[in-house]
C-alpha positions as CSV (number, residue, x, y, z in Angstrom):
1,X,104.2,83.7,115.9
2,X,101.9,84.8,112.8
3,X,98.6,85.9,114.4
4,X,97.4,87.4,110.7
5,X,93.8,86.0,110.7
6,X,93.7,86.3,107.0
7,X,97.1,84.4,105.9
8,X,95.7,84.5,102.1
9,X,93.1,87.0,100.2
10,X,91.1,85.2,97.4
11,X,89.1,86.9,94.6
12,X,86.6,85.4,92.1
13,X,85.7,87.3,88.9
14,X,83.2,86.4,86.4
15,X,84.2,86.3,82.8
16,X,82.9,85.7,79.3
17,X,85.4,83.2,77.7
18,X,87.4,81.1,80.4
19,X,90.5,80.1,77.6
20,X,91.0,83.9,76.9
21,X,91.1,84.1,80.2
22,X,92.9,81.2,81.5
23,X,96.0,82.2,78.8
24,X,96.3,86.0,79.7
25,X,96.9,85.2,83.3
26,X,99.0,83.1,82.7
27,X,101.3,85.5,80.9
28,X,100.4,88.5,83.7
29,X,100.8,86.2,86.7
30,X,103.9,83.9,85.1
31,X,102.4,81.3,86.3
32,X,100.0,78.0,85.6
33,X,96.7,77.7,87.2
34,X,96.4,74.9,89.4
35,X,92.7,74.3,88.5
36,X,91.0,74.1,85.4
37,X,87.1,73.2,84.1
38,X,85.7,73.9,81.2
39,X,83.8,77.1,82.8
40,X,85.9,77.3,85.6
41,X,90.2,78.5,86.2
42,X,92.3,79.1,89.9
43,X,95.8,80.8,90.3
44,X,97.3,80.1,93.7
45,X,100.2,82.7,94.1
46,X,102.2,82.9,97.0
47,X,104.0,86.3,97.0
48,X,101.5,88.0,97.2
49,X,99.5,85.5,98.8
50,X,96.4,85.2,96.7
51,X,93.9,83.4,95.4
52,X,92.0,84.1,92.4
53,X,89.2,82.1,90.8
54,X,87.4,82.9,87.3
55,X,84.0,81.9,86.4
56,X,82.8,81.4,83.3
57,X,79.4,83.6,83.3
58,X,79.0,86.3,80.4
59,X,75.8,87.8,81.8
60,X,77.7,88.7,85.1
61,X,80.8,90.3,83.9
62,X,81.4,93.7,85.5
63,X,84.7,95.6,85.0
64,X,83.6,99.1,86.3
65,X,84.2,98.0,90.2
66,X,87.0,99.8,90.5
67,X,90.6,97.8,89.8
68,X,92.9,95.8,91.2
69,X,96.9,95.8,91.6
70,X,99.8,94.8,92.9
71,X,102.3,97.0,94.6
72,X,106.2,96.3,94.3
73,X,108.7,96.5,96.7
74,X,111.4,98.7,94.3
75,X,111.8,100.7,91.6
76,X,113.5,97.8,90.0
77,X,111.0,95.6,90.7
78,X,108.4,97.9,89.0
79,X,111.2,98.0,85.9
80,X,111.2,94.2,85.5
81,X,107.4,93.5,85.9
82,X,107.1,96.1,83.3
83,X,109.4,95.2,80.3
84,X,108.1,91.4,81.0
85,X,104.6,92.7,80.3
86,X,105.9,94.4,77.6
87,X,107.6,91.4,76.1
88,X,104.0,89.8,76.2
89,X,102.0,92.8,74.6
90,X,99.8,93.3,77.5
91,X,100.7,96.8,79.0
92,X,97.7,99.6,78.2
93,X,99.0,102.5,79.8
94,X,102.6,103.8,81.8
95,X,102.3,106.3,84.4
96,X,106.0,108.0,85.7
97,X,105.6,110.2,89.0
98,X,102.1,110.2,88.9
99,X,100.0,111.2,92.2
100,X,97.0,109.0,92.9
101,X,95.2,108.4,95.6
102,X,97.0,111.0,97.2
103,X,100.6,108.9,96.8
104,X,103.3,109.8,94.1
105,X,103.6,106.4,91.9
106,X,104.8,105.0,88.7
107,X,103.0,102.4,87.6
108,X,101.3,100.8,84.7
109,X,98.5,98.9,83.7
110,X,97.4,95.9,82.4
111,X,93.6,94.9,81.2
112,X,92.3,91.1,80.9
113,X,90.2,89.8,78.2
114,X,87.4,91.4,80.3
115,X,88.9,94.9,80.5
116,X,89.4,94.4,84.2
117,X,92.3,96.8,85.1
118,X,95.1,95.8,86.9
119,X,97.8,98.0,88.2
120,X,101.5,97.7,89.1
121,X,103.0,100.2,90.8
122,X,106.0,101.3,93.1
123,X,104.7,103.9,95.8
124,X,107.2,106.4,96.3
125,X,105.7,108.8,99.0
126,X,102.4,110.1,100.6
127,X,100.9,113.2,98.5
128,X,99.1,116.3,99.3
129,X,97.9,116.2,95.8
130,X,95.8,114.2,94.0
131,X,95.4,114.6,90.2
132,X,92.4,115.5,89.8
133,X,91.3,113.4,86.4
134,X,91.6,110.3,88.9
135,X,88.1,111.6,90.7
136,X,87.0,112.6,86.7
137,X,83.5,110.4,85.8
138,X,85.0,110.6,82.2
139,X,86.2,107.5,80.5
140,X,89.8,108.8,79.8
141,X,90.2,109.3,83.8
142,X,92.3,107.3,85.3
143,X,92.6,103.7,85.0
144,X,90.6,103.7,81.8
145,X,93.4,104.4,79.1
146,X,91.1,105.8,76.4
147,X,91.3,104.6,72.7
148,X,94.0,106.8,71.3
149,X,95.8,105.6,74.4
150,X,95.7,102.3,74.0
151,X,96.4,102.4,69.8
152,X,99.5,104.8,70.4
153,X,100.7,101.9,73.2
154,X,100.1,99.5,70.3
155,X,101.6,101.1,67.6
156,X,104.7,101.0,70.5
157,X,104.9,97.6,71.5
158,X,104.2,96.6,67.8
């Protein structure tokens, strides 16, 4: 018997341009939204089980909340998820035995029209050490590729 009193998480993010939008989550998530409005897009995923509305709203755009991700179950996983965003020329930064939030990771990242960051990533084991540029106030810290970062992944991918 599922007793989970939250079967399904949903998220709504303002954006500034709903087609930009609307056609880069469709290539991150691999997958058609099942609602769309001229200022208005939803994704219903199952695995994981999310939903995730966008509304068109430039004055209320905010990227710097933080991120959000999706974790994988295997390396493998993490492998595939990766040369697919690849293929699509959405990947921003690679990160191989990193430790963040006190966990050893790879991972990457991917940033939507909006520069919200998403990151996938394969946990590998709790850490007594956490990289310290991850608490950094810079903008190069983590999750924030920095310019040269993101023109050497382009020059990469290109």
């Amino acid at each position: 018997m599922n007793t989970n009193p939250f079967p399904r998480m949903h998220v709504s993010l303002y954006v500034s341009d709903i087609s930009k939008t609307v056609n880069f989550y469709k290539e991150f998530f691999g997958a058609e939204p099942i609602k769309v409005k001229s200022n208005y897009a939803k994704f219903v995923l199952d695995k994981p089980s999310l939903i995730i509305s966008f509304v068109e709203n430039k004055e209320r755009v905010q990227q710097n909340f933080g991120h959000l991700g999706f974790q994988v179950e295997t390396l493998e996983d993490l492998n595939i998820k990766l040369w697919e965003a690849k293929k699509k020329n959405i990947v921003a930064k690679e990160e191989v035995g990193t430790n963040c939030c006190y966990a050893k990771q790879d991972k990457f990242w991917v940033n939507d029209p909006d520069g919200v960051q998403w990151e996938v990533y394969y946990f590998h084991a709790d850490a007594e050490f956490n990289d310290p540029r991850y608490e950094s106030k810079e903008v190069s810290a983590c999750c924030t590729p920095n310019e040269k970062t993101k023109k050497n992944l382009s020059e990469l991918t290109a």
